[in-house]
C-alpha positions as CSV (number, residue, x, y, z in Angstrom):
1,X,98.4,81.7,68.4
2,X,96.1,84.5,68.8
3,X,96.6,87.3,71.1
4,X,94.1,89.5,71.9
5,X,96.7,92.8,72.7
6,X,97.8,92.6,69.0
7,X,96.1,95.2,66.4
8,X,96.7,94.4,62.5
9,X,97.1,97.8,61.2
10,X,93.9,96.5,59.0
11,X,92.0,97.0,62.2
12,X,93.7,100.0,63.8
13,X,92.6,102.1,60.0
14,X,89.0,100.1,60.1
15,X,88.2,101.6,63.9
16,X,90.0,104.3,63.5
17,X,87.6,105.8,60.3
18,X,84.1,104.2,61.6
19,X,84.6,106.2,64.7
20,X,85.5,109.4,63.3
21,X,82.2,108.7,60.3
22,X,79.8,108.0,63.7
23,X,81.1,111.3,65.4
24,X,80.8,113.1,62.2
25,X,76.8,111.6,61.8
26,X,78.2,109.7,57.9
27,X,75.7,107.2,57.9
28,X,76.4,106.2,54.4
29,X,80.2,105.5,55.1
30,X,79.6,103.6,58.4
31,X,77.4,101.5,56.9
32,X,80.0,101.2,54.2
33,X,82.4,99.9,57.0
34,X,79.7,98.0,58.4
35,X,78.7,95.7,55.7
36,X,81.9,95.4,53.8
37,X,85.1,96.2,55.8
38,X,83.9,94.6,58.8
39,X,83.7,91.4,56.5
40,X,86.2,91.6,54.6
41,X,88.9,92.0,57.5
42,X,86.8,89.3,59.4
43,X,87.1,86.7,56.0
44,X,91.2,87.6,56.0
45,X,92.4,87.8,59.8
46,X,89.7,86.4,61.6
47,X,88.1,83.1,60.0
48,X,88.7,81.1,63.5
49,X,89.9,83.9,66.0
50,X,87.8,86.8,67.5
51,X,88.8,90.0,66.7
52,X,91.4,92.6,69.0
53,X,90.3,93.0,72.5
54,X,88.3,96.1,73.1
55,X,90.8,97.5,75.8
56,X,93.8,96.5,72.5
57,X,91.8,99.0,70.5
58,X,90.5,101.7,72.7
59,X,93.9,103.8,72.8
60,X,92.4,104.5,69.2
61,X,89.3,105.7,69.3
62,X,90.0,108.5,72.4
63,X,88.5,105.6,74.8
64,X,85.2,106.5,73.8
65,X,82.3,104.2,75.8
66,X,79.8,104.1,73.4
67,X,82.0,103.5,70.7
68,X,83.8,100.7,72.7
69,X,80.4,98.8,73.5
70,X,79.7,98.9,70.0
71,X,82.9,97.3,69.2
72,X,82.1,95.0,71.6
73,X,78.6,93.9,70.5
74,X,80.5,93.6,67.1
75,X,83.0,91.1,68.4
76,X,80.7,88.8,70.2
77,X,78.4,89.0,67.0
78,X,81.5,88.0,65.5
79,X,83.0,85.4,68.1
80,X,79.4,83.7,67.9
81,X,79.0,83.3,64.0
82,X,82.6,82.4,63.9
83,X,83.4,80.0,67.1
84,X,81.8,78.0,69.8
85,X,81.3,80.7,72.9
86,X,82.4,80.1,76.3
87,X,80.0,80.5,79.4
88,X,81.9,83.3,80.6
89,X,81.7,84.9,76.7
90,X,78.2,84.7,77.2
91,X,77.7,85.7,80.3
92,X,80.0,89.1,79.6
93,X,78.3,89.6,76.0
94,X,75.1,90.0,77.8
95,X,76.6,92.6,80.4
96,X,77.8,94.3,77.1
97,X,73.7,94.7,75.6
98,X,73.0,95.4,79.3
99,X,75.1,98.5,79.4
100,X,74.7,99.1,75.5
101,X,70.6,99.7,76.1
102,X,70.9,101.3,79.2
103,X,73.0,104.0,78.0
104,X,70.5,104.1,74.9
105,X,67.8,104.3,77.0
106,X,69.0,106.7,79.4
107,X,71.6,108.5,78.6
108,X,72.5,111.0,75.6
109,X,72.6,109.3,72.2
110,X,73.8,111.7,69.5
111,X,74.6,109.5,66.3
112,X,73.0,108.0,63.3
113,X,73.6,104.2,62.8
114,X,72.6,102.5,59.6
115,X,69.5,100.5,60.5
116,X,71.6,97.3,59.4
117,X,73.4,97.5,62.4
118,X,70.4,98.4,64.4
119,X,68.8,95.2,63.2
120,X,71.7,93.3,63.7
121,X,71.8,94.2,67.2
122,X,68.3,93.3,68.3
123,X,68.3,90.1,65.8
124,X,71.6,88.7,68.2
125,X,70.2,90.1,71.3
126,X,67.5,87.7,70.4
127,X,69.7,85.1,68.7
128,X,72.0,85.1,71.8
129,X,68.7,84.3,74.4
130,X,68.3,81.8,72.3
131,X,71.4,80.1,72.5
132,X,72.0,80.9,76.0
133,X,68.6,78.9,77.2
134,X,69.6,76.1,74.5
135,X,72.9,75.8,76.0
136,X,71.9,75.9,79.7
137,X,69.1,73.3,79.2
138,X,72.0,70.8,78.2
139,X,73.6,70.1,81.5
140,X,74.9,66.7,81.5
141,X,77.8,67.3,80.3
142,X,78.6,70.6,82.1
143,X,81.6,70.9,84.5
144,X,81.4,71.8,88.1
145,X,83.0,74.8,87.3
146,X,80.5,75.8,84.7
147,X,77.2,74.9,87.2
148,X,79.0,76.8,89.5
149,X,78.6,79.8,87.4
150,X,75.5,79.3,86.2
151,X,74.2,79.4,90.1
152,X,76.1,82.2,90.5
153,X,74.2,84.7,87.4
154,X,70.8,83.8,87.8
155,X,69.7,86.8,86.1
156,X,72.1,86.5,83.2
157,X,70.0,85.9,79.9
158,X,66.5,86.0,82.7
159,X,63.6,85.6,79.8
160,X,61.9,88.6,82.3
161,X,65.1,90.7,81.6
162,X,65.1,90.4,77.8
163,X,61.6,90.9,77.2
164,X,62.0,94.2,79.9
165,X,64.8,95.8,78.0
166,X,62.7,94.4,74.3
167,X,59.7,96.4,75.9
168,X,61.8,99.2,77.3
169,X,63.2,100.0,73.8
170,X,59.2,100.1,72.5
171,X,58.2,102.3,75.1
172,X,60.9,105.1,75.7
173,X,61.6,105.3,71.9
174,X,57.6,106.3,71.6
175,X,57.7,104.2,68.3
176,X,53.9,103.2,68.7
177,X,52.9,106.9,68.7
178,X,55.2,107.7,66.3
179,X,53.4,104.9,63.7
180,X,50.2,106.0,64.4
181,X,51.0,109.8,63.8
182,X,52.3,108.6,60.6
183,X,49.0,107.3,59.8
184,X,47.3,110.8,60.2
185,X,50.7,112.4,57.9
186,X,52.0,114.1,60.9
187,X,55.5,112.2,61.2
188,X,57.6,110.7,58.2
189,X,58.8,107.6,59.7
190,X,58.9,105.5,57.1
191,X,59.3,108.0,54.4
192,X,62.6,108.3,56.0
193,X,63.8,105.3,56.7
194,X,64.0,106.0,60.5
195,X,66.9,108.2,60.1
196,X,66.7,111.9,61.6
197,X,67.9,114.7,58.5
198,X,67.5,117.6,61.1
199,X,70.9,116.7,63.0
200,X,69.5,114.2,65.5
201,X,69.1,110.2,66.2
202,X,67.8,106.9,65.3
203,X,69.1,105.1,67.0
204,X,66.4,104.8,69.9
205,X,63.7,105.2,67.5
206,X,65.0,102.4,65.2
207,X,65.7,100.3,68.0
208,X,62.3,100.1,69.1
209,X,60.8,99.8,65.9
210,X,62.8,96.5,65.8
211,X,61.7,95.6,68.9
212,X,58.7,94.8,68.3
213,X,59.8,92.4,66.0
214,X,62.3,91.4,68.2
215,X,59.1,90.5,71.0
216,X,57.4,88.6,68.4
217,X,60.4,85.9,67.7
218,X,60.9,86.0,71.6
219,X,57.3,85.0,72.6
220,X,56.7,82.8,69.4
221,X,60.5,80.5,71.1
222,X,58.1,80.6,74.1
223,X,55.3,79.7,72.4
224,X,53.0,82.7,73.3
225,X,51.7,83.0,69.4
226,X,48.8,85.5,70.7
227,X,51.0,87.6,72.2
228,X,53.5,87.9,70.1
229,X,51.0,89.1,67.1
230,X,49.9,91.6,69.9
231,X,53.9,92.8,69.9
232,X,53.4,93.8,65.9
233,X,50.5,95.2,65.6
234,X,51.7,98.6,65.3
235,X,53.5,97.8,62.0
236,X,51.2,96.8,59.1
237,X,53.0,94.2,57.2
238,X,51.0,94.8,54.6
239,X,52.0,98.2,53.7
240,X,56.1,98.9,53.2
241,X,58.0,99.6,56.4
242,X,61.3,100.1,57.6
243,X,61.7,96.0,58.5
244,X,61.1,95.4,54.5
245,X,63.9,97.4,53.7
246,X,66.5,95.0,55.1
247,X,66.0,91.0,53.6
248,X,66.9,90.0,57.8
249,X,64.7,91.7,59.2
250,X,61.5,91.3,56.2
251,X,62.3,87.7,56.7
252,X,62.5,87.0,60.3
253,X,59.1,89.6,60.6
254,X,57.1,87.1,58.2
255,X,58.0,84.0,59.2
256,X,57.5,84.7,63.1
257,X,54.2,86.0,61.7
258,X,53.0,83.4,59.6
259,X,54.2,81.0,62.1
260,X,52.1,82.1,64.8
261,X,49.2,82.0,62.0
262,X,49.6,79.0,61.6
263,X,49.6,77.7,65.2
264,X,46.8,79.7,65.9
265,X,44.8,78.2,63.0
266,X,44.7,81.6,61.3
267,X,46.0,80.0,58.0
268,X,44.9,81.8,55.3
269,X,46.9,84.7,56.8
270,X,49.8,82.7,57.3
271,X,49.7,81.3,53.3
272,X,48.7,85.2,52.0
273,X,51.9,86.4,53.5
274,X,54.1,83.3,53.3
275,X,53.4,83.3,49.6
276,X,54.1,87.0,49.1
277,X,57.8,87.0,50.9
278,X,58.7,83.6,48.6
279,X,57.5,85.4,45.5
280,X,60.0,88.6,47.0
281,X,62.8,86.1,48.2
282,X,62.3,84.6,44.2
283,X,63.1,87.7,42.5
284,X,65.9,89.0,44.9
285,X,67.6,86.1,46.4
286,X,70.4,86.5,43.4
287,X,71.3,89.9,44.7
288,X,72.5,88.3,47.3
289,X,74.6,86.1,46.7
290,X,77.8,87.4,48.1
291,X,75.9,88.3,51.2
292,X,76.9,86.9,55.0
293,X,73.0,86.8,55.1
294,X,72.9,84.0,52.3
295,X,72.9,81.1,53.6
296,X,70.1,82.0,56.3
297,X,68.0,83.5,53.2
298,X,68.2,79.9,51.5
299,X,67.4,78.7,54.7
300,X,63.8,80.0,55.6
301,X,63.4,80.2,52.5
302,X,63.1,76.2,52.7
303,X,61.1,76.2,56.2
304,X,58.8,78.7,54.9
305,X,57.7,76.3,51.5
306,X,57.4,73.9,54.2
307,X,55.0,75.7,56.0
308,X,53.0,76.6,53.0
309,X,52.8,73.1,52.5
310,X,51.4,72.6,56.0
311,X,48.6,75.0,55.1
312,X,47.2,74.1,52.4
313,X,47.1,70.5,53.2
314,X,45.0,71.6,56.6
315,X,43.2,74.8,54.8
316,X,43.2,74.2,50.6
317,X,43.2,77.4,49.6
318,X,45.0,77.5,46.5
319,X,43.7,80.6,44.9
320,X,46.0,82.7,47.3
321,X,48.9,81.1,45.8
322,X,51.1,82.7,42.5
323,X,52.0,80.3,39.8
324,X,56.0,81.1,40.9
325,X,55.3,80.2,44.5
326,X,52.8,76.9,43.4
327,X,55.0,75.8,41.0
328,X,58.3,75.6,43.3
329,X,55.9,74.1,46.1
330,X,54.6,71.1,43.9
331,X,58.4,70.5,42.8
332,X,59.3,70.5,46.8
333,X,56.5,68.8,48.3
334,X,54.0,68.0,45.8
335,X,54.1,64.3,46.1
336,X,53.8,64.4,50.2
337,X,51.2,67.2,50.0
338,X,48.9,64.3,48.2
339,X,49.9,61.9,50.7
340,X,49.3,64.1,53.8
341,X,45.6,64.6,52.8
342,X,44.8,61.1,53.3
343,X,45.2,61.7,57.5
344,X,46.8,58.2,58.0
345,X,50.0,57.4,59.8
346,X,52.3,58.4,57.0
347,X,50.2,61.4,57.0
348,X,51.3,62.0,60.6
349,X,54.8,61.3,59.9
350,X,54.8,63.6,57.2
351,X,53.0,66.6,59.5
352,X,55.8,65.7,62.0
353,X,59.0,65.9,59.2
354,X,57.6,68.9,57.7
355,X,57.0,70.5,61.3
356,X,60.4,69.7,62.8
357,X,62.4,70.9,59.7
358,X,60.4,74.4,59.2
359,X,59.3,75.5,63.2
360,X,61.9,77.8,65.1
361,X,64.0,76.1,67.9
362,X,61.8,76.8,71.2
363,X,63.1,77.6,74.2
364,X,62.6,76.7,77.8
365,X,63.7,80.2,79.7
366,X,63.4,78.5,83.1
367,X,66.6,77.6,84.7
368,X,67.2,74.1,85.6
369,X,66.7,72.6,89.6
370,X,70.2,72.1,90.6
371,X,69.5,69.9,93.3
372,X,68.1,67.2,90.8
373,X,69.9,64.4,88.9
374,X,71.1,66.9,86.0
375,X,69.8,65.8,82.6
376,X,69.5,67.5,79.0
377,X,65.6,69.4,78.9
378,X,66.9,71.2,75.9
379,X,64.0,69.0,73.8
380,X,61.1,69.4,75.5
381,X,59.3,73.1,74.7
382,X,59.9,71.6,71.1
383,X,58.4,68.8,71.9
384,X,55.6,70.2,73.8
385,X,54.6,72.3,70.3
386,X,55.1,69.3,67.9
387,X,51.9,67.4,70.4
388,X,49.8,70.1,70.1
389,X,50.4,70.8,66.4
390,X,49.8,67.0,65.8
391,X,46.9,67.3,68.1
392,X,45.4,69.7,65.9
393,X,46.1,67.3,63.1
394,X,44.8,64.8,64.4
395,X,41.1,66.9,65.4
396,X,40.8,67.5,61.7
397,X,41.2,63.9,60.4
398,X,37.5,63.9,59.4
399,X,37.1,67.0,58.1
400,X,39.5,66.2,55.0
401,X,36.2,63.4,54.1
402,X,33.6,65.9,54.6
403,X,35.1,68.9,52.5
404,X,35.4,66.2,49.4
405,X,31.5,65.4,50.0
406,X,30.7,69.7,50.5
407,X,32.6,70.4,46.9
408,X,30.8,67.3,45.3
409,X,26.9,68.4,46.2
410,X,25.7,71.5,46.4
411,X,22.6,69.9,48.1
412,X,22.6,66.5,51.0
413,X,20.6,65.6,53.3
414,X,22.7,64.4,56.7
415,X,21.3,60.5,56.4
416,X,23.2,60.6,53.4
417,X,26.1,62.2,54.4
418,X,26.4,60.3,57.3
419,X,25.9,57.0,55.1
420,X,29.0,58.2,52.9
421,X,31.1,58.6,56.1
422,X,29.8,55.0,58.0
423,X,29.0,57.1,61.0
424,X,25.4,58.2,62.4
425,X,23.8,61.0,62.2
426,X,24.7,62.8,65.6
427,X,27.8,62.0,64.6
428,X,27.3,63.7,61.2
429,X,26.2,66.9,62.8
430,X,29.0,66.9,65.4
431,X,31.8,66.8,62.8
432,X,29.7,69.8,60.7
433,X,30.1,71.9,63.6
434,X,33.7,71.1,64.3
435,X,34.1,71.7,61.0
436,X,32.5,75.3,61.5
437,X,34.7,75.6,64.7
438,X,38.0,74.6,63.2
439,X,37.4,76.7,59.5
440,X,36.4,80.2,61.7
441,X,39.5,81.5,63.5
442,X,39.1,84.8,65.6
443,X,41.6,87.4,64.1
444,X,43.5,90.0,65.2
445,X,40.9,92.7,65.8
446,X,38.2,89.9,67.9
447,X,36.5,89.2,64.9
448,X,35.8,85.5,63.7
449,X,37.3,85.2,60.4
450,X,36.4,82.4,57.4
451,X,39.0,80.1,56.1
452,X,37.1,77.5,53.9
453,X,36.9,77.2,50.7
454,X,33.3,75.9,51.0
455,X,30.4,77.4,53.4
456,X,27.6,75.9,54.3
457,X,24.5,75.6,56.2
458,X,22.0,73.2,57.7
459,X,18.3,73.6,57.1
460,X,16.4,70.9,59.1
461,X,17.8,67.9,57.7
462,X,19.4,69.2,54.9
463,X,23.0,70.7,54.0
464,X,23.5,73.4,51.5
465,X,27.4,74.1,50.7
466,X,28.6,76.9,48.3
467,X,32.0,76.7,46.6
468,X,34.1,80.2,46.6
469,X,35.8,80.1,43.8
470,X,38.5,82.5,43.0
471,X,38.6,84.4,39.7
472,X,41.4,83.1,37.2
473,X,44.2,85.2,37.3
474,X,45.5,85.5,33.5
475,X,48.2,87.8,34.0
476,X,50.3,85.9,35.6
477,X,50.3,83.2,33.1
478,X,51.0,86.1,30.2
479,X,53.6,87.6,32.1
480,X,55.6,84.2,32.6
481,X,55.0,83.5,29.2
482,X,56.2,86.9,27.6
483,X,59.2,86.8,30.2
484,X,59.8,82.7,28.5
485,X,59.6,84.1,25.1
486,X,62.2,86.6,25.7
487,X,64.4,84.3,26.9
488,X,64.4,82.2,24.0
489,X,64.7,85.1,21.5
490,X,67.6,86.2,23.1
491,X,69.5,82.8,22.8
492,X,68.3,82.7,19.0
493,X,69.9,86.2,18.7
494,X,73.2,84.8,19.9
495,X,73.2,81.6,17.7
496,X,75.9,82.6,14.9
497,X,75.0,80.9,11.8
């Protein structure tokens, strides 16, 4: 049976030397302890139990606060990755951040964490909101006891109190000024990884760097896409940063962000950036193998190819694709991209799939009315997104006929294109402009962006359409070819004749 008083001597070393490396500022060695001794000791003693109770190891590590609210936020991380938490587990792992940021925020912070473990801790902050609202929105099943206690912490997991302390963490740790003086070669942020080599902290600073990330994947679970793009503007995704240092963090920035692209009908942002984290998650995802992180690389690595596929079938703009990433799509979902551009039911069906599998798990953050007949909402915000997605499907069913007809002539008059389509000419000159409307996106800076491949315009009675075409990109095809050939001659070279 387990029994949260006893302390393997495993443990009792492990908490012993990751406190004294904190006090001592050894970033390297806690990070050390971090990844592998935390996992290690986890894999042996702990595959179905929590770890020691905090008050069980306290006696020591001097009863140090901090430290012991970092154990904690270790153990629930654990406790939720490993088992099925209880109410009151979630409840008290939320008074645990609650404490854990305010002393950030307002008290004296002197150590370095690794920025792992900075991440970590906003990613389940985040993780946990999730969970929490998922949970509560399942109440048929709950106990008296259990609605009893959910009356009773009304703020507990609040969506206003997570995006507060999200925002909190942004604004004391200065971070936005901080980028932007980076940009002028006053501050080395990034050069430094976030850590402070005169004697000081990250930890704040970090913490709200991942914050803003951490707003993003809040308000894209609420489906607030605009807003959450707003949350990450400060960091140029484009340029290296502290968030594509860690695989978690890279990942969970760039799929937030090409998510909300997509939803917001920004796609050739969405495919430009999906397509550059699946050629990085191509050459590295063997590095990590032995990683905890694995699995959830493998994962959005999937539900990221199916949004790609989502985006070109709606914008085809295969020139921003590599051969690696185009290649490993048309294995996945080359057959069902064909059959999605023909905008019939199976089409739709296909949309939906692709949607379900690939979208985050949205949230409703709104309690539930207790004196109504209790039923499971825990669907609905998901379902709410999948109408309007479809919706927007459904808007461009003609425009998939009138692109075909745009790449064929370069010249047509609108009789003719409206003879081609079997509707009349008003008609015709309708679907051009929602054609327009739905192939110009505003962007981030206000500014209405182009994502056809083919532009036109309409003198009098007459269309003229251009086709952009990208220039041919040879390199690739030498590079894979060179890298092929090398291949082979090193099997030759260990043939023994």
């Amino acid at each position: 049976g387990y029994d949260p008083n006893y302390v393997p001597d495993s443990v009792k070393s492990f908490v012993v030397h990751i406190y004294r490396y904190i006090r001592e500022k050894n970033v390297f060695d806690v990070h050390q302890m971090y990844e592998t001794s935390f996992q290690s000791i986890s894999d042996r003693f702990f595959k179905d139990t929590p770890w020691p109770s905090v008050e069980a190891v306290a006696p020591f590590v001097d009863n140090d606060h901090v430290f012991c609210l970092l154990y904690r936020e270790m153990w629930f991380r654990h406790l939720y990755a490993r088992l099925s938490p209880t109410l009151r587990q979630r409840l008290d792992s939320w008074d645990n951040y609650c404490n854990l940021f305010q002393v950030v925020l307002h008290g004296v912070v002197n150590m370095q964490l690794p920025n792992q473990w900075l991440w970590d801790m906003v990613d389940e902050f985040v993780y946990q909101f999730q969970s929490f609202c998922q949970y509560r929105a399942k109440m048929k099943n709950k106990t008296e006891q259990e609605i009893a206690l959910l009356k009773e912490c009304g703020q507990a997991w609040n969506v206003y109190c997570v995006l507060n302390y999200l925002q909190a963490l942004v604004e004391k740790s200065a971070i936005i000024q901080i980028l932007e003086k980076e940009k002028e070669g006053l501050e080395y942020f990034t050069a430094d990884n976030g850590y402070d080599y005169d004697g000081g902290s990250n930890v704040l600073k970090v913490l709200g760097y991942f914050s803003m990330i951490g707003l993003l994947r809040v308000h894209c679970l609420l489906g607030d896409y605009q807003t959450g793009l707003k949350c990450l503007l400060p960091i140029d995704i484009n340029q290296r940063g502290i968030f594509s240092t860690l695989i978690g963090s890279h990942i969970t920035a760039i799929y937030h962000y090409g998510f909300a692209n997509l939803m917001m009908r920004r796609y050739s942002n969405a495919i430009w950036e999906f397509n550059k984290i699946l050629v990085y998650i191509y050459k590295i995802k063997q590095y990590h193998q032995k990683s905890p992180q694995y699995e959830h690389i493998l994962k959005k690595n999937e539900q990221m190819y199916a949004l790609l596929a989502i985006c070109l079938s709606l914008c085809p703009q295969g020139n921003l694709v590599d051969e690696i990433v185009n290649t490993q799509l048309r294995e996945k979902y080359g057959e069902k991209m064909t059959r999605m551009q023909r905008y019939d039911d199976e089409a739709f069906a296909l949309y939906d799939e692709l949607f379900s599998f690939a979208c985050p798990k949205f949230i409703t953050p709104s309690p539930p009315s207790f004196e109504e007949p209790l039923v499971n909402y825990n669907q609905e915000a998901y379902r709410l997104q999948l109408k309007l997605f479809l919706y927007e499907v459904k808007q461009q069913q003609l425009l998939s006929g009138v692109r075909t007809y745009l790449k064929l002539y370069s010249t047509i008059s609108i009789a003719k294109l409206a003879s081609y389509l079997e509707v009349d000419e008003p008609t015709v000159r309708t679907i051009l402009m929602t054609y327009k409307h739905k192939t110009h996106p505003v962007d981030s800076d206000g500014k209405i962006a182009s994502n056809a491949d083919v532009n036109f315009y309409v003198d009098d009675d007459m269309i003229h359409a251009v086709e952009s075409r990208a220039a041919k990109r040879y390199g690739d095809f030498f590079m894979r070819q060179i890298v092929k050939l090398e291949e082979m001659m090193s099997d030759v070279d260990r043939i023994k004749l």
